[in-house]
GUFI-525070 format. One record per residue (C-alpha): residue in three letters; x, y, z. Coordinates in Angstrom, 2 decimals. Layout:
N
{ALA, {X, Y, Z}};
...
% end
This chain:
138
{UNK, {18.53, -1.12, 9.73}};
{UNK, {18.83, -4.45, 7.48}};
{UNK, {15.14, -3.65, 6.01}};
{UNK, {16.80, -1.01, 3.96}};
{UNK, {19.87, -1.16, 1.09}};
{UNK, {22.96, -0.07, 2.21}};
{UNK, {25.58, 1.73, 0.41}};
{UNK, {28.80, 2.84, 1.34}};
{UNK, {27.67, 6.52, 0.35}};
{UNK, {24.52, 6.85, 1.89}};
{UNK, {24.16, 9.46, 4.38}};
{UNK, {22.81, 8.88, 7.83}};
{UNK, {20.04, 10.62, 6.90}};
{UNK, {19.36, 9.47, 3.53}};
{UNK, {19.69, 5.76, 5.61}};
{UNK, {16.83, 6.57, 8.00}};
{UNK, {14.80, 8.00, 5.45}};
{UNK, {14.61, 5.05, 3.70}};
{UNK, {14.69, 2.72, 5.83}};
{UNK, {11.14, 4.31, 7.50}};
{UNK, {9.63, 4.69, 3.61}};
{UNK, {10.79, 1.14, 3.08}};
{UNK, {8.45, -0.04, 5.97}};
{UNK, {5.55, 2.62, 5.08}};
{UNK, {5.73, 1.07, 1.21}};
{UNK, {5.89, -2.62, 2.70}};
{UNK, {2.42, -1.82, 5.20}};
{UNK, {1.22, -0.76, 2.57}};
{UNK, {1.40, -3.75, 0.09}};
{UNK, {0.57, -5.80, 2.88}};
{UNK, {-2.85, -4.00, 3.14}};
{UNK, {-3.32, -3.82, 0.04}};
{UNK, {-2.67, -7.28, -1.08}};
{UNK, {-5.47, -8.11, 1.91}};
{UNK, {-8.20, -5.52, 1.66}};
{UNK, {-7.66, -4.04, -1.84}};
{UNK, {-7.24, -7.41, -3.36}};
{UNK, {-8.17, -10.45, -1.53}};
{UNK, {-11.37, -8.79, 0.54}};
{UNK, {-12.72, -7.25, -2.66}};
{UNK, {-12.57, -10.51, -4.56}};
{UNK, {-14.11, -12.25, -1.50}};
{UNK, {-17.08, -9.90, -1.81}};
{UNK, {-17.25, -9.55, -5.35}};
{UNK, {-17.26, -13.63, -5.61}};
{UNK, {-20.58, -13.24, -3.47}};
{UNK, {-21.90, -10.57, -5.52}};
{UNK, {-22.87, -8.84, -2.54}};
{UNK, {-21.47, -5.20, -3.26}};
{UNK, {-24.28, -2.67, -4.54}};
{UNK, {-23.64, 0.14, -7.07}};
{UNK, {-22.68, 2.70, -4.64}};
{UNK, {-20.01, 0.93, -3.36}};
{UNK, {-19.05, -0.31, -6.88}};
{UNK, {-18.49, 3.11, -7.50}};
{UNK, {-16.05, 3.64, -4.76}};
{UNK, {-14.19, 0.10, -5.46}};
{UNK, {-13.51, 1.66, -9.02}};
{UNK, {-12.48, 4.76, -7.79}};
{UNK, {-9.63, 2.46, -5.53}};
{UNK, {-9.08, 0.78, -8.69}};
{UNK, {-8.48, 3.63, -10.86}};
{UNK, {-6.10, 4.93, -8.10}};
{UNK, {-3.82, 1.61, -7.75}};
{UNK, {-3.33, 1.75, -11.22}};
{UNK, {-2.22, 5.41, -11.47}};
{UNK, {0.09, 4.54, -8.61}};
{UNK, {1.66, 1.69, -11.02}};
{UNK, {1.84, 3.45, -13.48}};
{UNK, {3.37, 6.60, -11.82}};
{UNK, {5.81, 4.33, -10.10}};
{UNK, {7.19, 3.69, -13.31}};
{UNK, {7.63, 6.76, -14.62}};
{UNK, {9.20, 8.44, -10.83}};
{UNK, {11.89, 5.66, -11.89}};
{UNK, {12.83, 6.11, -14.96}};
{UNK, {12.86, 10.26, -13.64}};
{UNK, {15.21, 9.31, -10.82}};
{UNK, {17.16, 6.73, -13.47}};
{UNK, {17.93, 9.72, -16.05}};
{UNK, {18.87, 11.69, -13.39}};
{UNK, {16.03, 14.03, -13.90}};
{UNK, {14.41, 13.72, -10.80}};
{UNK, {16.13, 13.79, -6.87}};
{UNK, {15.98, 9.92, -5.81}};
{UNK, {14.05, 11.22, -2.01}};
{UNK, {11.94, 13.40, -4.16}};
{UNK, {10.71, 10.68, -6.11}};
{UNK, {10.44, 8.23, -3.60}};
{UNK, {8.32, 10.55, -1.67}};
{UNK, {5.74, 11.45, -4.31}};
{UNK, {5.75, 7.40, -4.83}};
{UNK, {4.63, 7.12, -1.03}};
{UNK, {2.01, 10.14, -1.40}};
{UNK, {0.50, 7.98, -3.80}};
{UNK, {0.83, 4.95, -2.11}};
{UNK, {-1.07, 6.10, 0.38}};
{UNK, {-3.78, 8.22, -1.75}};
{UNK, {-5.74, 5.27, -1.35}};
{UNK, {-6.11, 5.47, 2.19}};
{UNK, {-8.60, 8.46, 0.99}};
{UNK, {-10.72, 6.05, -0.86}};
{UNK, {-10.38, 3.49, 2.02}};
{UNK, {-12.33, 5.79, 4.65}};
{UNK, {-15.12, 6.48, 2.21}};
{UNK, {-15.33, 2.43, 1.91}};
{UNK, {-15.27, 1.81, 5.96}};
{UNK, {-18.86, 1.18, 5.86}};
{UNK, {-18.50, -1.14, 3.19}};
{UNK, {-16.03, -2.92, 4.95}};
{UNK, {-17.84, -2.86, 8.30}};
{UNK, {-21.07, -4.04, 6.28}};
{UNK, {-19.45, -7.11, 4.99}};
{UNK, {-17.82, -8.27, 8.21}};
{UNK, {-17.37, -11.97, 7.62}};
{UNK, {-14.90, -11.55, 4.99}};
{UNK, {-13.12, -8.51, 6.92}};
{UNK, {-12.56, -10.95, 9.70}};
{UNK, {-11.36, -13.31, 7.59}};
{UNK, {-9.33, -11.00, 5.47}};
{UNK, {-7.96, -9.12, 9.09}};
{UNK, {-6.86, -12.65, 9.70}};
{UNK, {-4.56, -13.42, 6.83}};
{UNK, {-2.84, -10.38, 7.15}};
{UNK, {-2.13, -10.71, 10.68}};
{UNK, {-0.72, -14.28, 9.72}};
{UNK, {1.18, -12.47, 6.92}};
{UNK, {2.68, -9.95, 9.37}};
{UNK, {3.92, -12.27, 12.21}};
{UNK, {6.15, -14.14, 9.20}};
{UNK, {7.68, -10.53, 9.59}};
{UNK, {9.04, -10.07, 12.91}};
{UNK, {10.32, -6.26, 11.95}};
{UNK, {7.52, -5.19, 10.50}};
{UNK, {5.59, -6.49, 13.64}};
{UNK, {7.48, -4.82, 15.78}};
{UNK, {5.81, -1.73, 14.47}};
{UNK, {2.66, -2.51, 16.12}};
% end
């Protein structure tokens, strides 16, 4: 379990739970970083996104920054004590992976522009094999 921190007081439990939300959480900035960044800059660059699916793209946007921003704050909860550290590592990965919502509403966007998802798909399956754990995942 080296993908997690260790501590001599960490349960069993508390190790497996995160050391599994420490893999969801790194996934997930690997996808993001690839489709929510780099694929949406692609297709933005060739000004080939109409408003319809501007209007979803925002919505994503509007969600990764809530997630930021809420990050913060479950920290500085669980810092002062005023929040149970699983509890707010769990409502951290809930949001995390809010934008899987907006993601299935953009499929056909994604599907529509296919050149850059290939080429997107690609990095990010270059990124994971520099990540043997992660990899083993899949």
């Amino acid at each position: 379990m080296g993908l997690a921190a260790t501590n001599m007081k960490t349960t069993v439990g508390n190790k497996k739970f995160y050391y599994y939300g420490t893999i969801a959480i790194k996934l997930f900035y690997i996808w993001g970083k690839h489709f929510m960044g780099f694929y949406i800059n692609y297709v933005r660059f060739l000004d080939d996104f109409d408003d319809n699916e501007m209007r979803w793209i925002r919505g994503l946007w509007l969600i990764n920054c809530g997630t930021v921003s809420q990050a913060v704050f479950l920290h500085t909860l669980r810092f002062k004590r005023l929040m149970p550290p699983r509890l707010a590592f769990s409502l951290y990965l809930v949001m995390a992976y809010a934008t899987f919502v907006v993601g299935y509403f953009m499929y056909p966007i994604f599907f529509r522009h296919w050149k850059p998802l290939a080429f997107t798909s690609v990095g990010l399956l270059i990124n994971l094999s520099r990540r043997p754990a992660l990899l083993k995942l899949w």
